[in-house]
C-alpha positions in Angstrom: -37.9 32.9 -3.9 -34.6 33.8 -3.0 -32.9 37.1 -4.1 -29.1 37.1 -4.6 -27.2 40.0 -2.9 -27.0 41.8 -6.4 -30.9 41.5 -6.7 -31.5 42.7 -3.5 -29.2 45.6 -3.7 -31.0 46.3 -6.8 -34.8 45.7 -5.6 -34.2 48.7 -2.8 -32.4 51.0 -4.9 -35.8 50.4 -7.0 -37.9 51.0 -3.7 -36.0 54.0 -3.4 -36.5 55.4 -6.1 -40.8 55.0 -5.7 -40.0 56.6 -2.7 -39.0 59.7 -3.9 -42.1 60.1 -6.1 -44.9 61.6 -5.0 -47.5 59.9 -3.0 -50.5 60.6 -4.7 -49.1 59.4 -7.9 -47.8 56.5 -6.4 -51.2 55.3 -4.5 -53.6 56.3 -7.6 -50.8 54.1 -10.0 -51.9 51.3 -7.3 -55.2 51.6 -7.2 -55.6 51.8 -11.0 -53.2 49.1 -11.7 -50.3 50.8 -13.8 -47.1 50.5 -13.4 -44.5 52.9 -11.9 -41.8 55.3 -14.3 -38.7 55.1 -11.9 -36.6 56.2 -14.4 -33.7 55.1 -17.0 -36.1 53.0 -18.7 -37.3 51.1 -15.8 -40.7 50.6 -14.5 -42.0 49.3 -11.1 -45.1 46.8 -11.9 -47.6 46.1 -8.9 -48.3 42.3 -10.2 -44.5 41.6 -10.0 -42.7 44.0 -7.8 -45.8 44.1 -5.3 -45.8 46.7 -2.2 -43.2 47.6 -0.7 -43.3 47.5 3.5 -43.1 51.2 3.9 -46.1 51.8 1.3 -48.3 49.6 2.9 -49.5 51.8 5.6 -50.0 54.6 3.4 -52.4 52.8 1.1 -54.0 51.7 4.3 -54.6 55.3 5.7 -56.3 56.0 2.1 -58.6 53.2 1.9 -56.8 51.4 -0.9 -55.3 48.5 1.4 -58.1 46.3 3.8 
């Protein structure tokens, strides 16, 4: 799937915005399946958004990620 430049502006300010929560929150959203508040009515949903690159190692390093 290709992303337009307007999408993909739009998926990393999204990223950036999970980035800025905490990380504990983040991972146990993961591991129990719910979705992300990122704010202004917007939510980031693991079976559509997926993991991002720079959350992968971190779920790695807690066992969450093979």
């Amino acid at each position: 799937m290709t992303m337009s430049p307007a999408e993909r502006v739009r998926r990393v300010s999204r990223e950036d915005a999970l980035e800025q929560l905490d990380l504990s929150t983040v991972a146990q959203a993961y591991r129990s399946g719910e979705p992300v508040y990122l704010g202004r009515g917007d939510f980031w949903k693991w079976e559509n958004d997926g993991i991002p690159g720079w959350l992968i190692p971190q779920l790695q390093d807690l066992g969450f990620l093979p």
